[in-house]
C-alpha positions as CSV (number, residue, x, y, z in Angstrom):
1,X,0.0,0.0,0.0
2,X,2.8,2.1,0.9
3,X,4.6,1.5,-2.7
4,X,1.6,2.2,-4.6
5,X,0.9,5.6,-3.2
6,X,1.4,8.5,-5.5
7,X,3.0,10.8,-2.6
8,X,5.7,7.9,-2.4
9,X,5.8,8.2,-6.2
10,X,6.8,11.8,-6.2
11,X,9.2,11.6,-3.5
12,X,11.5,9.1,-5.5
13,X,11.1,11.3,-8.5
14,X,11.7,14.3,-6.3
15,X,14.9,12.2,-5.0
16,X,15.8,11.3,-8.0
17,X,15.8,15.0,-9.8
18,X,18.2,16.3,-6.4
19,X,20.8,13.8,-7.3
20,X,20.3,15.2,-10.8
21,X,21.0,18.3,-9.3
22,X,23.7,17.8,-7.1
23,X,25.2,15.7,-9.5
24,X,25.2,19.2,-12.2
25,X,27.0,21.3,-9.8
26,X,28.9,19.3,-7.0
27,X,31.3,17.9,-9.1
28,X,32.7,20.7,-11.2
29,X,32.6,23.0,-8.0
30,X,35.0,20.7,-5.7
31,X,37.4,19.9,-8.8
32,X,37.6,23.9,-9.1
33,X,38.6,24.1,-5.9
34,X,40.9,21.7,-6.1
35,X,42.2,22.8,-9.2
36,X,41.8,26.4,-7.6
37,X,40.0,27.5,-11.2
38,X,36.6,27.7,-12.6
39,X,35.7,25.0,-15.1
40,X,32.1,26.6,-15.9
41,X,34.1,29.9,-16.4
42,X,37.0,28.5,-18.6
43,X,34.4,26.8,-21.1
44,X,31.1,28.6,-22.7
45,X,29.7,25.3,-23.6
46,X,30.1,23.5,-20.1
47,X,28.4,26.9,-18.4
48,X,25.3,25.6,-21.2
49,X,25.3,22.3,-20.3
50,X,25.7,22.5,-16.7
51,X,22.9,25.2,-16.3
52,X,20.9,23.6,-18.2
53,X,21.0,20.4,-16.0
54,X,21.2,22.3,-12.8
55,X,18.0,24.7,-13.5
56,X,15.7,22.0,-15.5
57,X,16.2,19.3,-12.5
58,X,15.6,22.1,-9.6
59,X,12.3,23.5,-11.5
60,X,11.3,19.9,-11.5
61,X,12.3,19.4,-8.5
62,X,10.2,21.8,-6.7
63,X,7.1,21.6,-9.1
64,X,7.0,18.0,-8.2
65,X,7.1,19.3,-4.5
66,X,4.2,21.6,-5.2
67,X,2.1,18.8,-7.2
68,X,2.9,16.3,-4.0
69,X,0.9,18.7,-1.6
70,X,-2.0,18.9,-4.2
71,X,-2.7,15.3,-4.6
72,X,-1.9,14.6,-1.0
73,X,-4.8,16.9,-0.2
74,X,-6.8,15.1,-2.9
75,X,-6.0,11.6,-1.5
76,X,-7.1,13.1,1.9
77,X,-10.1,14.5,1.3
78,X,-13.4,13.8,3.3
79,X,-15.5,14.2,-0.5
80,X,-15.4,10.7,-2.5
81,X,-15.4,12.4,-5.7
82,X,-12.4,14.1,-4.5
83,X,-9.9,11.2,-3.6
84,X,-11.5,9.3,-6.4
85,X,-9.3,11.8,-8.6
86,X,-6.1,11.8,-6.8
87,X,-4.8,8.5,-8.6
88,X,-1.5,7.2,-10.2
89,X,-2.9,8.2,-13.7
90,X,-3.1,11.4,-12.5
91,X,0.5,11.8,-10.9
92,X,1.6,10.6,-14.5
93,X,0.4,13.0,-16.3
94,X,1.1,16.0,-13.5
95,X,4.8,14.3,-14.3
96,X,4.6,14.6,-17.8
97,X,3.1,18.5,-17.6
98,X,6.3,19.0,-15.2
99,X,9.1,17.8,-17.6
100,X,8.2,19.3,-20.3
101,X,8.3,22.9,-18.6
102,X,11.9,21.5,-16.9
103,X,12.9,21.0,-20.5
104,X,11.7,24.6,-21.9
105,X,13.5,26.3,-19.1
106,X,16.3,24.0,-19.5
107,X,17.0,24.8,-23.5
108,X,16.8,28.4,-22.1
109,X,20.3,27.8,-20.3
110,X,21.7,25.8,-22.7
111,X,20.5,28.6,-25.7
112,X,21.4,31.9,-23.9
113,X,23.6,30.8,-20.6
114,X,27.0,32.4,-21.2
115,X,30.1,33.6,-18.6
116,X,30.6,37.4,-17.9
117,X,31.4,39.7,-14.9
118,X,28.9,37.9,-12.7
119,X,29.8,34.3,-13.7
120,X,27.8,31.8,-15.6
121,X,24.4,33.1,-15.8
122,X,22.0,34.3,-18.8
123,X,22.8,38.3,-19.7
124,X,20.0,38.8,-22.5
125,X,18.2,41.9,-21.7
126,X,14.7,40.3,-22.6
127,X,15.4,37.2,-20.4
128,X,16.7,39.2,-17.5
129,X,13.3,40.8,-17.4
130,X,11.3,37.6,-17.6
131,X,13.5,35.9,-14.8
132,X,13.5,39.1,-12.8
133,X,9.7,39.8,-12.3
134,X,8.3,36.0,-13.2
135,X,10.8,33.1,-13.1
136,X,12.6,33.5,-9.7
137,X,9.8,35.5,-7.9
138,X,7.0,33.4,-8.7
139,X,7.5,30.1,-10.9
140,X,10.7,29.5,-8.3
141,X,9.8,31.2,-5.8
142,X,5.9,32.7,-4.6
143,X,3.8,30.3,-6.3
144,X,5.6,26.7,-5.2
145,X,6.3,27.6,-2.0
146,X,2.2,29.3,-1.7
147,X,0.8,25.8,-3.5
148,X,2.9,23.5,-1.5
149,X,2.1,25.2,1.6
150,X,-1.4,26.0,1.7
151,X,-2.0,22.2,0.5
152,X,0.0,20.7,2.9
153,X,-1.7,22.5,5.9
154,X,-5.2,22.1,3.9
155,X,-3.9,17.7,4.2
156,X,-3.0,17.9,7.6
157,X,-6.5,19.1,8.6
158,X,-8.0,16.0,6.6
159,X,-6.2,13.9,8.5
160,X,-6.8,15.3,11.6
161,X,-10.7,14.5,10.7
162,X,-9.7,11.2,9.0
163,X,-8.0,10.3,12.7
164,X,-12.0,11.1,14.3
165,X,-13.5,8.9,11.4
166,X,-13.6,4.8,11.7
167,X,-11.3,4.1,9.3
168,X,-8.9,1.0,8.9
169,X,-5.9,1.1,11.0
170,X,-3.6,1.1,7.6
171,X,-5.3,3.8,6.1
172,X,-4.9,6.2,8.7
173,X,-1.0,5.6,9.5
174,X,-0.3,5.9,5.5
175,X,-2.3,9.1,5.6
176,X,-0.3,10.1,8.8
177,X,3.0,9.8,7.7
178,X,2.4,11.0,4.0
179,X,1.3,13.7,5.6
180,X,4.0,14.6,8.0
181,X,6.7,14.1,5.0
182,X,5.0,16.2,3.0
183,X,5.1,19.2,5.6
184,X,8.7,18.7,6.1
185,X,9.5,18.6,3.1
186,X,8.1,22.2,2.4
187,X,9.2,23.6,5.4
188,X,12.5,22.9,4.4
189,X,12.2,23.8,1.1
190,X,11.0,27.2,2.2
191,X,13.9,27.7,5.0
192,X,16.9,26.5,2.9
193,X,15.9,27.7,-0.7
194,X,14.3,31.4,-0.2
195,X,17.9,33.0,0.4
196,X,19.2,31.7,-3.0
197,X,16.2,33.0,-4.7
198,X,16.6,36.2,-3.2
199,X,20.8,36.3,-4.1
200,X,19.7,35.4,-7.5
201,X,16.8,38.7,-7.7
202,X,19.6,40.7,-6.2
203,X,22.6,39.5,-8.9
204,X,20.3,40.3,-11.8
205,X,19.6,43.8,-11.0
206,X,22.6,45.3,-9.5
207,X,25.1,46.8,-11.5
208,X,28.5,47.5,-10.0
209,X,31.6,49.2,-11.1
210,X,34.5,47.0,-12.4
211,X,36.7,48.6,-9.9
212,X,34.3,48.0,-6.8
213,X,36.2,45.1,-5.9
214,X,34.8,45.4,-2.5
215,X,31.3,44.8,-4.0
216,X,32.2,41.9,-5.8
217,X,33.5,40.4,-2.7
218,X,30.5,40.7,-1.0
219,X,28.6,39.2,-3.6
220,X,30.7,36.3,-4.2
221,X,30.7,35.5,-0.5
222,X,26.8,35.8,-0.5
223,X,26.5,33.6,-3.2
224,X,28.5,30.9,-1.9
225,X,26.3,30.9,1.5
226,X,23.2,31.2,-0.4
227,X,24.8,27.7,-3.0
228,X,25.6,26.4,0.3
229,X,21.9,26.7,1.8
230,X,20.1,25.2,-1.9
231,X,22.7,22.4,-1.8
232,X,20.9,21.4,1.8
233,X,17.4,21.5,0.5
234,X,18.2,18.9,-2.6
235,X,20.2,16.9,-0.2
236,X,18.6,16.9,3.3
237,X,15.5,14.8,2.9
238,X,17.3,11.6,4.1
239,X,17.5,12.8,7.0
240,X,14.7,15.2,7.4
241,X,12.9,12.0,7.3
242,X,15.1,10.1,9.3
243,X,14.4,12.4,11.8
244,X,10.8,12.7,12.2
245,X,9.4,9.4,10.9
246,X,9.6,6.2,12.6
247,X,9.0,4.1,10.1
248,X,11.8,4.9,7.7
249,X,14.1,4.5,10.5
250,X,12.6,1.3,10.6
251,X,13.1,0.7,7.1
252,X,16.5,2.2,6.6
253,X,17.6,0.7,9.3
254,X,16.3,-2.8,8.1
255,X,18.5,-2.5,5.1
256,X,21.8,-1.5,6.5
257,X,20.9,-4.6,9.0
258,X,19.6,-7.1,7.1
259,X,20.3,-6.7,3.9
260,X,23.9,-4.7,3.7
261,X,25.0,-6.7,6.7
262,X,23.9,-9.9,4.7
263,X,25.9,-9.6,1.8
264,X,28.7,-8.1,3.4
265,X,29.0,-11.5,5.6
266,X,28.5,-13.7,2.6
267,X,31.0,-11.9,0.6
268,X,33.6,-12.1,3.2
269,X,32.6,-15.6,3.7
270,X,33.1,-16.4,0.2
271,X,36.4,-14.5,0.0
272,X,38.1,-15.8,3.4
273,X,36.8,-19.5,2.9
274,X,39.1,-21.9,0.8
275,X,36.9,-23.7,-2.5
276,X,36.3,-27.7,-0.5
277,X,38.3,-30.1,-2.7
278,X,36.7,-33.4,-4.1
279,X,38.1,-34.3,-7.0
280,X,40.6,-37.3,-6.8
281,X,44.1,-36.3,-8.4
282,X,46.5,-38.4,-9.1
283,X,50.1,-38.8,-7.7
284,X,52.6,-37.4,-9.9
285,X,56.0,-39.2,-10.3
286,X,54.6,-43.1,-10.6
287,X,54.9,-45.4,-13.4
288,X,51.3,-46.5,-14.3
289,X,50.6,-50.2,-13.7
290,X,48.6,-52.1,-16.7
291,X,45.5,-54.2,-16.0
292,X,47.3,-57.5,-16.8
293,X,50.2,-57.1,-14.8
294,X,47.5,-56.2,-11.1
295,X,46.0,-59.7,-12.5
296,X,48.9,-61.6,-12.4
């Protein structure tokens, strides 16, 4: 019951689209510090690719957050007619409706994403405008964080009637804890991605001097805290949920037990234990004897 449900269907593709993410910017960020230069800033095309990657998986990303509160509340609902809709046909085709509008944004990057004075970013006047005073404020920012909110609270007071209702014992603990990772889910969201939204409205429309080296400075070290702060909201939910749910404690703690501990034994077994030998060989160094003369 708990596999089937479409909440658990878009948190693995939520999960799924973070390691997307962090797998865009993570690595070219550590080798540049190892290698103490910028790769993104050396090479137009890489700057494409990897906004392209990094901005179509984190749209997605937190559509998929906003469309997980929706049909929660759907699947919650005290109207029939209501849960009736929330159904895995439905969390298909919200998924299809989500990647394509990942993959617009994404050819965005990848058309118009170039380096200059502010680092890899888009500098076309008419796209400035449109992620200025639409993309960042409200597709990225206001409307996901509204939707997933004001669903999520809208769920939790469903269940809090589905708890007074005489429903089976399954039912409600699926609704519970759907519920509760769905709130913290958002709440993080809202706490460790609204300072890079706001970094990102502030690096569009300010305009500094070449010389203002002091302003750059700041900038640069507000962007990396800001980097720092949306790297934990694709990459905390293991143990957001680790924290406040019981039951993936139980289950992640059944794997590392039962299963990793399992074949780690068997493997060792297998390595440290000598293959039994059954077959007869023969000694070396003797003459054979013929049939005739053992008979005489």
């Amino acid at each position: 019951m708990f596999r089937s449900n479409q909440c658990a269907y878009y948190l693995k593709l939520e999960a799924m689209t973070d390691i997307g993410f962090l797998l865009a910017l993570l690595p070219t960020t550590i080798i540049s510090e190892f290698l103490h230069t910028s790769l993104t800033g050396q090479s137009n095309v890489w700057c494409k690719i990897q906004m392209m990657f990094a901005y179509g998986c984190g749209l997605y990303s937190l559509c998929t957050i906003s469309f997980l509160a929706f049909d929660h509340y759907l699947f919650t609902n005290h109207r029939l007619s209501w849960r009736q809709t929330s159904t895995i046909k439905l969390a298909h085709r919200l998924t299809y409706v989500n990647l394509v509008l990942a993959l617009i944004h994404g050819l965005i990057f990848l058309i118009y994403a170039e380096n200059g004075r502010s680092g890899c970013t888009i500098y076309h006047p008419v796209l400035i405008i449109y992620f200025t005073y639409f993309y960042y404020p409200i597709l990225n920012g206001a409307l996901p964080i509204l939707i997933s909110s004001v669903f999520s609270l809208l769920a939790y007071r469903n269940v809090r009637r589905i708890i007074r209702r005489q429903l089976p014992v399954v039912r409600r603990r699926l609704d519970r804890q759907m519920t509760t990772l769905a709130l913290a889910r958002v709440l993080s969201f809202c706490i460790f991605a609204t300072p890079f939204l706001v970094c990102s409205l502030w690096r569009l429309n300010t305009v500094y001097a070449d010389d203002d080296n002091v302003s750059w400075a700041v900038l640069a070290m507000i962007s990396v805290v800001t980097y720092s702060l949306l790297y934990f909201n694709y990459s905390i939910n293991f143990f957001v949920f680790l924290f406040i749910s019981s039951r993936f404690r139980h289950q992640v703690k059944h794997f590392f037990t039962k299963k990793c501990w399992y074949y780690l034994t068997n493997l060792c077994r297998s390595i440290l234990t000598l293959p039994a030998t059954n077959q007869v060989v023969p000694e070396m160094g003797q003459e054979p004897v013929s049939i005739v003369e053992s008979v005489s």
